[in-house]
FIVEXVO-415616 format. One record per residue (C-alpha): residue number from 1; x, y, z. Coordinates in Angstrom, 2 decimals. Layout:
BEGIN
<r NUM, <X, Y, Z>>
...
//
This chain:
BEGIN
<r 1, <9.98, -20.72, -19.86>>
<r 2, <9.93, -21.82, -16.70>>
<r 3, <7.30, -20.09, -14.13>>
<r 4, <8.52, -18.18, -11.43>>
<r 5, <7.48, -19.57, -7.62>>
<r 6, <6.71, -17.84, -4.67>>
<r 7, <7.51, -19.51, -1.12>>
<r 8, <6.60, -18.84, 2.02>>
<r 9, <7.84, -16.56, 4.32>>
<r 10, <7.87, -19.35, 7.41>>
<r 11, <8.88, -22.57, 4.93>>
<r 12, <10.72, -22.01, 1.61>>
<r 13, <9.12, -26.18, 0.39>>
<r 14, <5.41, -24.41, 0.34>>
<r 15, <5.63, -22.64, -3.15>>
<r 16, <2.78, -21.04, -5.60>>
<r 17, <2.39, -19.84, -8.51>>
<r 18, <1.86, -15.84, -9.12>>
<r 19, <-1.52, -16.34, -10.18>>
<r 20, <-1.99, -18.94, -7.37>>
<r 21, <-0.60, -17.01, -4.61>>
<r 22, <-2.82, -14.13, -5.76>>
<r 23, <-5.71, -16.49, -4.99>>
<r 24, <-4.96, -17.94, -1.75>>
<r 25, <-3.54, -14.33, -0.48>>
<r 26, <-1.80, -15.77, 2.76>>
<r 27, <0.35, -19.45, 2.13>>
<r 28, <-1.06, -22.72, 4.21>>
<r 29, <1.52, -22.02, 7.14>>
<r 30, <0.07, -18.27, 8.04>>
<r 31, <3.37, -17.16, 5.97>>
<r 32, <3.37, -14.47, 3.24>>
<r 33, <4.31, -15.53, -0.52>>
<r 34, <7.81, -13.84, -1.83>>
<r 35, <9.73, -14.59, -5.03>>
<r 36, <11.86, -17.46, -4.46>>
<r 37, <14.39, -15.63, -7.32>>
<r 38, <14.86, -12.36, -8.13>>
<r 39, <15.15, -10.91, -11.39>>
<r 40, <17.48, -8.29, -11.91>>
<r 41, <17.32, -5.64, -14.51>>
<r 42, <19.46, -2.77, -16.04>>
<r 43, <16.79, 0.18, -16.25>>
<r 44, <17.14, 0.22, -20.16>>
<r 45, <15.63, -3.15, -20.17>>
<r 46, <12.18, -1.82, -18.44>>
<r 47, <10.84, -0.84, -21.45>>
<r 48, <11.83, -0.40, -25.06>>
<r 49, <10.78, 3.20, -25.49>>
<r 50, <13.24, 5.56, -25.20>>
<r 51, <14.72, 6.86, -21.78>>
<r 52, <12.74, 9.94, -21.62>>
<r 53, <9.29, 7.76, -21.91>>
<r 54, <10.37, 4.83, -19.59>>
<r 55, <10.54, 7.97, -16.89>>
<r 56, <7.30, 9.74, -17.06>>
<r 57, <4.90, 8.57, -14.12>>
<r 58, <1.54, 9.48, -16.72>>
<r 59, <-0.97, 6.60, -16.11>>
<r 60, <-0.02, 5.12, -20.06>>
<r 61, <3.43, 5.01, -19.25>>
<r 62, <2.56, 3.36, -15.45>>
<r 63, <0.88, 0.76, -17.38>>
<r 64, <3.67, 0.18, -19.54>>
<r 65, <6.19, 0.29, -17.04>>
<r 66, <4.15, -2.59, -15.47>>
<r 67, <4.25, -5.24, -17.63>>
<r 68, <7.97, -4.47, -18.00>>
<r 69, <8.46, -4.63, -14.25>>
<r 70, <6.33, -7.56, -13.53>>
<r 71, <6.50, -9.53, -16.33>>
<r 72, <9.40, -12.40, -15.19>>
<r 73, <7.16, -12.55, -12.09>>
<r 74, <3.90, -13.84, -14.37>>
<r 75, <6.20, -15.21, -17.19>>
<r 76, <4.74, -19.25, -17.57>>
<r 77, <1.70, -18.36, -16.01>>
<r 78, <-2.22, -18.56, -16.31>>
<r 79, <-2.04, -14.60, -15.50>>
<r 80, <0.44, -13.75, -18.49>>
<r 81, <-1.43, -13.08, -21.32>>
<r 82, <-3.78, -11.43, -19.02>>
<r 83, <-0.97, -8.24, -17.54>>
<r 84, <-0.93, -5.56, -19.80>>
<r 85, <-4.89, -5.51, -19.33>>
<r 86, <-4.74, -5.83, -15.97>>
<r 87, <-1.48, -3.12, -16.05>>
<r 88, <-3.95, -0.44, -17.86>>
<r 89, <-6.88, -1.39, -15.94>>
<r 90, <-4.76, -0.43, -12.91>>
<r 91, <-2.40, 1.84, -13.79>>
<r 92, <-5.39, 4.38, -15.45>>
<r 93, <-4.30, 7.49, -13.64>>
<r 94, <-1.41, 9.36, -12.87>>
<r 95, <1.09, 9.23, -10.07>>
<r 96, <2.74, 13.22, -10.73>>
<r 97, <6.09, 13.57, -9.37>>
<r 98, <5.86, 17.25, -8.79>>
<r 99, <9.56, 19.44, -7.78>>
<r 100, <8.61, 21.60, -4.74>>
<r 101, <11.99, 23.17, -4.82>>
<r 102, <14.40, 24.87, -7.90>>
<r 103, <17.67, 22.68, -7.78>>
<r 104, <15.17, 19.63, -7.86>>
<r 105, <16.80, 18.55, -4.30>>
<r 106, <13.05, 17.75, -2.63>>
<r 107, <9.76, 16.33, -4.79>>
<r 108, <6.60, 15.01, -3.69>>
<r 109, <5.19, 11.77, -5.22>>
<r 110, <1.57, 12.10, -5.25>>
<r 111, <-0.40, 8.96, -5.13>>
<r 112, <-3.64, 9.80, -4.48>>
<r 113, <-5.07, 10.95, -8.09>>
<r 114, <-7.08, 7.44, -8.01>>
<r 115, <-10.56, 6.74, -7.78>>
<r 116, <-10.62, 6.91, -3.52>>
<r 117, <-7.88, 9.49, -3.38>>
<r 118, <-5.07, 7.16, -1.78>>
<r 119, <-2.07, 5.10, -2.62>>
<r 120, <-3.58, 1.93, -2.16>>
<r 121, <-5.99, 1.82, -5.24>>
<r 122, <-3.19, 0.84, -7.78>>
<r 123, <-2.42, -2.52, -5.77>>
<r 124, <-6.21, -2.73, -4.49>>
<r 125, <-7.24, -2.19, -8.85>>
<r 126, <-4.59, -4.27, -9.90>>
<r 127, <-5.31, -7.45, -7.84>>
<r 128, <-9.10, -6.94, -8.47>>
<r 129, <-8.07, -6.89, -12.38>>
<r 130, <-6.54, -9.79, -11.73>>
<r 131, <-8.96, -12.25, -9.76>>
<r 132, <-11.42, -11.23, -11.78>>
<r 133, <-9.62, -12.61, -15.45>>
<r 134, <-8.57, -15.64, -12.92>>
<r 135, <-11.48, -16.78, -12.27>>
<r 136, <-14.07, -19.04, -14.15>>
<r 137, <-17.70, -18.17, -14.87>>
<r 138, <-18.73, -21.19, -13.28>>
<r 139, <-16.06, -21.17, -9.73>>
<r 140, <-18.49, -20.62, -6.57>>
<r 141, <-18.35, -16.93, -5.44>>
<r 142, <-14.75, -15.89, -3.89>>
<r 143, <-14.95, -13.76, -0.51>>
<r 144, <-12.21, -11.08, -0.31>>
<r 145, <-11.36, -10.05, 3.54>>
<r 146, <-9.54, -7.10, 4.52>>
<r 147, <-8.67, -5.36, 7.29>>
<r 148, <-8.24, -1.45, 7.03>>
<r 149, <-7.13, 1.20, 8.83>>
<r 150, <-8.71, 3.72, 6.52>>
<r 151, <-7.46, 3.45, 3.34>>
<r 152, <-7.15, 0.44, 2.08>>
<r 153, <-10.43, -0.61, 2.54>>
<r 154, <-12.04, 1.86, 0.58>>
<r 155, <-9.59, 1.15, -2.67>>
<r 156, <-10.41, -2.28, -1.96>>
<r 157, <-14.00, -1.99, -1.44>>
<r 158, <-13.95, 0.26, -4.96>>
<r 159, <-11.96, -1.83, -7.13>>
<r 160, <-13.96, -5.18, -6.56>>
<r 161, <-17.68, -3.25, -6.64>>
<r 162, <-20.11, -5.13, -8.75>>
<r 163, <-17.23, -7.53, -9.61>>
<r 164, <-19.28, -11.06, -10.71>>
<r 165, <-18.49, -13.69, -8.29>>
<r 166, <-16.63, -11.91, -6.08>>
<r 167, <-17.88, -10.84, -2.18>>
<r 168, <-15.86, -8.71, -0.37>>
<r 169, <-15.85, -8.18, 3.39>>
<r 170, <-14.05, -5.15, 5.09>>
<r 171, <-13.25, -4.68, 8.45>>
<r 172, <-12.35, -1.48, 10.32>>
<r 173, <-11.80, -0.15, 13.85>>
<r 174, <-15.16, 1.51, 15.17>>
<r 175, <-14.22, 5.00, 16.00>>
<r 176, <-10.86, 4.95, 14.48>>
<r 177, <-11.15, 6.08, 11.16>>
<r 178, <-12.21, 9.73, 9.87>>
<r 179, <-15.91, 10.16, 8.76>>
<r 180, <-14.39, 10.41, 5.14>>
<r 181, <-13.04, 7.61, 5.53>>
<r 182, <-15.94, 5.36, 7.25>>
<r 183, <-18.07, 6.93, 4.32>>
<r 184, <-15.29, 5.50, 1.72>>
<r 185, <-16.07, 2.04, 3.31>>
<r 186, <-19.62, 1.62, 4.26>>
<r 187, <-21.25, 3.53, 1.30>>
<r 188, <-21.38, 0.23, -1.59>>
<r 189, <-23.67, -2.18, -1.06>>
<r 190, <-24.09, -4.76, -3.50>>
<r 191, <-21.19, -7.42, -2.86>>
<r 192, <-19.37, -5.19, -0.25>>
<r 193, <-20.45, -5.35, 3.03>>
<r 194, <-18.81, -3.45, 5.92>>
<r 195, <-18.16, -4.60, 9.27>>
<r 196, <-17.27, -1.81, 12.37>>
<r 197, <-15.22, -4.18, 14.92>>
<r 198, <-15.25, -2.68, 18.41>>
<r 199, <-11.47, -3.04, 18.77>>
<r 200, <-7.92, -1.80, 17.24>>
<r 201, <-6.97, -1.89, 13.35>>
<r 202, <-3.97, -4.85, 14.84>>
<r 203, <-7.35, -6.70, 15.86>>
<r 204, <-8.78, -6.57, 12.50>>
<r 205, <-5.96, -7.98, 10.94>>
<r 206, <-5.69, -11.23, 13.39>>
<r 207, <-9.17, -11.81, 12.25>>
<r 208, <-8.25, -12.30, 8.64>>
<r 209, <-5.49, -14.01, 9.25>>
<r 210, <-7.02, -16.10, 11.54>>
<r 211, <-10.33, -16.59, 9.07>>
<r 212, <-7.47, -17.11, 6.62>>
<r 213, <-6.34, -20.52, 8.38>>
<r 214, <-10.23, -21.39, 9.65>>
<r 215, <-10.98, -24.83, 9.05>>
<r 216, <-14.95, -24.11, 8.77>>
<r 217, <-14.48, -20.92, 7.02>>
<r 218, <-12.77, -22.49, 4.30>>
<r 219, <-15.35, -25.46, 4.02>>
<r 220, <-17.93, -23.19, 3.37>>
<r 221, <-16.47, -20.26, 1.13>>
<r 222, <-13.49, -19.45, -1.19>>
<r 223, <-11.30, -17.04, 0.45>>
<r 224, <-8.46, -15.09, -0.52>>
<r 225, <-6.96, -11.26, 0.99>>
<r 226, <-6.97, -7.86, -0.07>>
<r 227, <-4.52, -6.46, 2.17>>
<r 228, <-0.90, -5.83, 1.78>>
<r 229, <-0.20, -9.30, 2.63>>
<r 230, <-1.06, -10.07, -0.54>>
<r 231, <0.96, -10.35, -3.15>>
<r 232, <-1.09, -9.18, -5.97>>
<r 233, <-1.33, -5.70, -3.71>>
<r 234, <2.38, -5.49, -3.40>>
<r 235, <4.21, -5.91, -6.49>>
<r 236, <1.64, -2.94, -8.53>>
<r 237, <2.92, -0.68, -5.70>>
<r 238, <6.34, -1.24, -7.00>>
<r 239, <5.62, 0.45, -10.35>>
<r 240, <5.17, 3.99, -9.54>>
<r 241, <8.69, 3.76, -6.81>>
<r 242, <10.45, 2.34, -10.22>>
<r 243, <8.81, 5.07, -12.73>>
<r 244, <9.57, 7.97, -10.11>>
<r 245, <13.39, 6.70, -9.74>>
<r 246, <13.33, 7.02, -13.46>>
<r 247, <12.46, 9.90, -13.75>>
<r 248, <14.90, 11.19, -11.15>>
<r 249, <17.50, 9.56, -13.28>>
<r 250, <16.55, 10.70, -16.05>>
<r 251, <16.47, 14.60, -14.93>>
<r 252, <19.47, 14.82, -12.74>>
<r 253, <21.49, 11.46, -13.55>>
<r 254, <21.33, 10.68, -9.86>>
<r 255, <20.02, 8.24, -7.82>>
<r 256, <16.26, 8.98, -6.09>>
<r 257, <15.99, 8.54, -2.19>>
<r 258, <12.50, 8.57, -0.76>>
<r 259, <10.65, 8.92, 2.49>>
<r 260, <7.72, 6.90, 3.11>>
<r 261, <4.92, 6.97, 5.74>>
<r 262, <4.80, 3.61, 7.10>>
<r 263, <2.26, 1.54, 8.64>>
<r 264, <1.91, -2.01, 7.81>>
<r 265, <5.21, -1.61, 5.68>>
<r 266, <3.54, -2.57, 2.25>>
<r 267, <4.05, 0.59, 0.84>>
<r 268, <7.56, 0.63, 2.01>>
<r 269, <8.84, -2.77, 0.92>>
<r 270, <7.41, -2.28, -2.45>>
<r 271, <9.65, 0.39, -3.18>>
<r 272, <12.59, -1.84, -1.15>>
<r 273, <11.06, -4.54, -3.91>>
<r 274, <11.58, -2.10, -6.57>>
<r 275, <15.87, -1.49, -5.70>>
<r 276, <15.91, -5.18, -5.47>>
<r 277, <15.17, -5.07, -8.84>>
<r 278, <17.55, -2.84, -9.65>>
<r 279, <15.67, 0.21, -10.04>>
<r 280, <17.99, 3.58, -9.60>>
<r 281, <16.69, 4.27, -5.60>>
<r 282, <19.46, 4.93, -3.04>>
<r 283, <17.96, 5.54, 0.48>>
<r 284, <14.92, 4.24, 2.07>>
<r 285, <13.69, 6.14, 4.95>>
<r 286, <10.48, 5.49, 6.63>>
<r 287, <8.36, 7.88, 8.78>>
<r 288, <5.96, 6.10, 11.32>>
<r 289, <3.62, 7.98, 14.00>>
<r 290, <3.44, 7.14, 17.28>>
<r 291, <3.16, 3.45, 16.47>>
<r 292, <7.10, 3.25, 16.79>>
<r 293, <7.55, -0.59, 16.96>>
<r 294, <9.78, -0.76, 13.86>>
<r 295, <11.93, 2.66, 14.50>>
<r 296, <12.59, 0.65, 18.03>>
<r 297, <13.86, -2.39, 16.09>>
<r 298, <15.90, -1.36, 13.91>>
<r 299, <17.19, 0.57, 16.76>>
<r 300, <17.23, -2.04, 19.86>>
<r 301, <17.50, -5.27, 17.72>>
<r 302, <14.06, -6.89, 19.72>>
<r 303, <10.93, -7.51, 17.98>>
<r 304, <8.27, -6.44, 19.96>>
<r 305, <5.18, -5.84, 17.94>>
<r 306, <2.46, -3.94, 20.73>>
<r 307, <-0.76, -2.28, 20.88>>
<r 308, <-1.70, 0.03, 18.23>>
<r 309, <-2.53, 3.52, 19.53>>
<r 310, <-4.70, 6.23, 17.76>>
<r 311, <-3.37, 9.10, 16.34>>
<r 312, <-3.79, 11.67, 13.41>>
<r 313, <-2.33, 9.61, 10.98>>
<r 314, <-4.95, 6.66, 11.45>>
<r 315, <-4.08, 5.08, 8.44>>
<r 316, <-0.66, 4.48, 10.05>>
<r 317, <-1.91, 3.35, 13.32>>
<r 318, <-0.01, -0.62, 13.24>>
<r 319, <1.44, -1.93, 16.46>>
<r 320, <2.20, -5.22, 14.53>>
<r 321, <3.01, -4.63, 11.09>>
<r 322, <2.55, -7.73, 8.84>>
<r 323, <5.03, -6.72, 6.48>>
<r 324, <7.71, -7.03, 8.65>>
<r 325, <7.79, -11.04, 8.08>>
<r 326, <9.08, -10.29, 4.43>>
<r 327, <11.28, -7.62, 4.94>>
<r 328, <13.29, -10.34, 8.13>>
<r 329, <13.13, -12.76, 4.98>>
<r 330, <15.10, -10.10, 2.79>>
<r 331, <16.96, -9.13, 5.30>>
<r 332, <17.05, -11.92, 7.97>>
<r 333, <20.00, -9.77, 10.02>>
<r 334, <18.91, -6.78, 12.06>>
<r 335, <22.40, -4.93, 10.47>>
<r 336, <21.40, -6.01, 7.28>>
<r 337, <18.33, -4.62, 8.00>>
<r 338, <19.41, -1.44, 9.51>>
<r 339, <21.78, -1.15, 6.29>>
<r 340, <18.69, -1.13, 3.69>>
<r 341, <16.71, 1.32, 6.23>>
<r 342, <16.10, 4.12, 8.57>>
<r 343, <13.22, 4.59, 10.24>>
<r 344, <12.11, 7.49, 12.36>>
<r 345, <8.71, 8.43, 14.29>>
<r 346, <6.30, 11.74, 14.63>>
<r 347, <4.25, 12.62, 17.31>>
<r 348, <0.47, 13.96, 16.32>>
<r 349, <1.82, 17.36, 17.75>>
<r 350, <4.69, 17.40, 15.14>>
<r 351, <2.53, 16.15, 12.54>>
<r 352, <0.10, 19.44, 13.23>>
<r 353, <3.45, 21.82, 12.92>>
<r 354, <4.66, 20.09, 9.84>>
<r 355, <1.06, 20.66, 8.13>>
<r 356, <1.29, 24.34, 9.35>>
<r 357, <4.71, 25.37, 8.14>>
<r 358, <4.80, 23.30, 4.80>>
<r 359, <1.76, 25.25, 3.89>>
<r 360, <3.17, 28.27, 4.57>>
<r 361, <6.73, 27.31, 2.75>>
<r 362, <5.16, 25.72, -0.20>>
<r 363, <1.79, 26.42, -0.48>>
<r 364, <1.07, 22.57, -0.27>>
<r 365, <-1.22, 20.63, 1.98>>
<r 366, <-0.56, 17.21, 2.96>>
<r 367, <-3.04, 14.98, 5.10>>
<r 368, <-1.32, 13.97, 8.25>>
<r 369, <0.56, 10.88, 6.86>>
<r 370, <2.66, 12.33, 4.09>>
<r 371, <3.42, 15.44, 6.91>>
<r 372, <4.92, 12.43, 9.12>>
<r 373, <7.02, 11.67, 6.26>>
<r 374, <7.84, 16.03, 5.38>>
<r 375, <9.06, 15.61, 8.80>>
<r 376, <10.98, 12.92, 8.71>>
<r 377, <13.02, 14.60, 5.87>>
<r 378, <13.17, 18.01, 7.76>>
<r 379, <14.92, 16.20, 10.78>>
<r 380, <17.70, 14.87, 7.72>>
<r 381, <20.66, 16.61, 7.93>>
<r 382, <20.94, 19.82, 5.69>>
<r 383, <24.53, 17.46, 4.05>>
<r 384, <22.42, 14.80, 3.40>>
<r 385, <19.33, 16.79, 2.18>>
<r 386, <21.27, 18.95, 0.04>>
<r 387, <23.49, 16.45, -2.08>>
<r 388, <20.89, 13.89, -2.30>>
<r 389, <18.03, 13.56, -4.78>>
<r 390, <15.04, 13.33, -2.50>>
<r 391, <10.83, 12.17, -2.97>>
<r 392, <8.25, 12.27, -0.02>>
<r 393, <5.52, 9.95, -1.19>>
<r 394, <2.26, 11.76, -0.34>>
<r 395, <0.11, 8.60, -0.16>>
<r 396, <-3.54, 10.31, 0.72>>
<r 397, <-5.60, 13.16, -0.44>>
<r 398, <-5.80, 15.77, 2.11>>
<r 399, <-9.51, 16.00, 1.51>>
<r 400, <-9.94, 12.70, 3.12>>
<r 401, <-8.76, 14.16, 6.46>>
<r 402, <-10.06, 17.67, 6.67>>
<r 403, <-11.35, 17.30, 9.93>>
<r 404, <-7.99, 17.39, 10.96>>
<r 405, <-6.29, 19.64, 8.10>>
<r 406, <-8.67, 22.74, 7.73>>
<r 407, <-8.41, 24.24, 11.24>>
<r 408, <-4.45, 23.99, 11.13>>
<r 409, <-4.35, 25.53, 7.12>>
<r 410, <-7.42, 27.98, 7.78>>
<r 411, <-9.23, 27.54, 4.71>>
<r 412, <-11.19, 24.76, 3.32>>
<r 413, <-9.94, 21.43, 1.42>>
<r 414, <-11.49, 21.24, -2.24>>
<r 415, <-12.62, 17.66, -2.24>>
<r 416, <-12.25, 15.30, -5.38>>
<r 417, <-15.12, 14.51, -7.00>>
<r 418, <-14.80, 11.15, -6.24>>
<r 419, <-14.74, 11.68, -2.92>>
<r 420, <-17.86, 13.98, -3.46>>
<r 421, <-20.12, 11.28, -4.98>>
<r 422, <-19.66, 8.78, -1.72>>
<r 423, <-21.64, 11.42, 0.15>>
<r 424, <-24.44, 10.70, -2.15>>
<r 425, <-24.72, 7.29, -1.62>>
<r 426, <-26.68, 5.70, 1.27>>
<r 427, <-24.31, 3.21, 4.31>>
<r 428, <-24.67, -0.56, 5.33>>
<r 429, <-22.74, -1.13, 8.19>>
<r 430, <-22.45, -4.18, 10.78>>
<r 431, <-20.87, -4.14, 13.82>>
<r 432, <-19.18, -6.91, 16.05>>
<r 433, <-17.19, -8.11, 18.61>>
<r 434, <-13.21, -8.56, 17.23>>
<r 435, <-13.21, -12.23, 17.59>>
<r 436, <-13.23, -14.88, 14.85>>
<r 437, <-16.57, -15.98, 15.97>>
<r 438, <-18.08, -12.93, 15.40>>
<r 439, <-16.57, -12.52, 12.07>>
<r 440, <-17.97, -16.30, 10.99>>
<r 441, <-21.34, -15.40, 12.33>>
<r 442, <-21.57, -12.13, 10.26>>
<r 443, <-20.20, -13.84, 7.00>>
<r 444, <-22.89, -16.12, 7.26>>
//
């Protein structure tokens, strides 16, 4: 069988491998790697368990649902024989699709049952699964950057701990993430080290691209990237959107639409990924804060990426959203675009109402990213809400944000005991300057 390739975003001729785009995280131009084909399947094909099992979203069927889903994308390479490990060392908790209302009109997908109570530790566990079966006992150590707005650098930082020849380096906004969160980043040690830049999370990122595409960096160190512009972070994510379609399908013989909080857009093109595959999902709608740029796009038809600004939902807080490069290469017209979207955004105001009144109408507390997306859904139109078959994607623990969540509920947030044991641990932290000097200095 032939192996699949994956091109670049900016130049279709520069092509990799999966597990080789894995490695190298961002192509030689500055692109991002997508599948230069697409397989297409008919849902009985995902699996070859009966309908009922292909739908559940319990971490053993996850896993299974993986290798289905992912397999033509590894099929012919090094990484094959290594994916269902990799699935089940991923894929080792449960994504519950819970009905919050009788006719089974609204349900929540909850995402945040893994080891740092967010979304991003399937991709951040699967890639780490993954690098680490890549890679040979004798390579020189591989440095892993990412930049984080919150979240993803504590699944990252987490899933590559104590990992043998593998150094990560995260880098967050100084003051812009919650003390739960900062604790989720700084508290490892070992082959994690933490850096606090004194700028914006859109700041961060241009480091590691730019570190990415640094001469002298790459000289001196292997270097590949945990964020969502890697591929290996991306196509996991895709799972649980095609498990909780499934499901839906399965329950109701209908179609599921979801609502997504959106920030750098990885979240939301893996499930985008996941219809392209021909999963049963019917709309896409994605629910951004105040950091509006795509909303404005998709409703002007100009690109202009800008400042981030801080908000309540910090995790959110992009101004230049990477993932924006492969959803123009999907999609390269803006009513193309506007065809496989909507996009709407929530002020922190809004986001403190939604918190208040969901709790009271379904007992249920969301941190303030999945309340961007409740909102979102309330603004729908009662048609739309009431003949479709509709998942928010809650995509953090509430505990992680209770600084912001208590006061508004008026009780406390029971905190996972993973969360629980950071606060044990002792922090290493560095801070610098956002430049890529600084960030070369410090790595050395």
């Amino acid at each position: 069988m032939t192996a699949m390739q994956f091109s670049s975003t900016r130049n279709p001729a520069l092509v990799a491998g999966f597990a080789e785009a894995l490695e190298k995280g961002l192509a030689p131009d500055g692109g991002l790697y997508i599948p230069s084909e697409w397989p297409a399947f008919a849902s009985e094909q995902l699996t070859g368990q009966s309908g009922a099992e292909a739908a559940r979203t319990s971490a053993g069927a996850l896993a299974k649902l993986a290798v289905s889903m992912l397999k033509p994308f590894a099929a012919g390479d090094r990484l094959e024989p290594h994916l269902p490990a990799v699935a089940a060392e991923a894929m080792s908790f449960d994504a519950p699709l819970v009905p919050l209302d009788s006719p089974g009109r609204l349900s929540v997908l909850e995402l945040f049952h893994g080891p740092t109570a967010a979304f991003k530790d399937f991709g951040a566990r699967f890639l780490a699964a993954s690098l680490a079966r890549l890679r040979a006992p004798d390579a020189p150590a591989l440095t892993i950057l990412v930049a984080t707005s919150g979240d993803t650098g504590g699944a990252v930082a987490a899933a590559f701990h104590e990992r043998p020849g593998i150094e990560v380096a995260v880098l967050y906004p100084k003051g812009l993430v919650t003390p739960t969160q900062e604790r989720q980043l700084t508290c490892w040690g070992g082959n994690v080290r933490s850096f606090a830049v004194r700028g914006t999370f859109d700041e961060c990122q241009r480091m590691v691209k730019e570190a990415m595409l640094d001469r002298e960096l790459r000289e001196r160190r292997a270097l590949s990237s945990a964020n969502s512009i890697n591929l290996g972070r991306l196509l996991p994510q895709a799972v649980y959107f095609g498990a909780a379609s499934l499901a839906i399908r399965q329950a109701y013989g209908e179609p599921a639409s979801f609502v997504i909080p959106a920030g750098n857009l990885g979240n939301a093109l893996a499930c985008i990924w996941a219809r392209k595959l021909g999963l049963p999902i019917a709309d896409i709608v994605l629910a951004h804060n105040a950091n509006r740029v795509v909303p404005d796009f998709l409703r002007t038809g100009a690109w202009q990426p800008r400042p981030s600004v801080a908000t309540l939902a910090s995790a959110m807080d992009v101004g230049n959203p990477s993932n924006l490069e492969r959803l123009r290469a999907l999609y390269p017209q803006i009513d193309q675009l506007r065809g496989a979207v909507a996009a709407d955004t929530v002020d922190d105001e809004q986001i403190r109402e939604r918190i208040r009144t969901d709790f009271r109408r379904f007992g249920r507390v969301w941190c303030p990213h999945t309340a961007t997306a409740a909102e979102v859904y309330g603004r729908l139109p009662l048609e739309r809400r009431s003949t479709g078959r509709w998942v928010l994607v809650a995509t953090a623990h509430p505990a992680k944000f209770r600084e912001i969540v208590e006061p508004l509920i008026g009780r406390a947030v029971s905190m996972p005991d993973s969360l629980a044991r950071l606060f044990e641990r002792p922090v290493f932290c560095t801070e610098i300057a956002p430049t890529l000097d600084a960030l070369r200095s410090a790595l050395a």
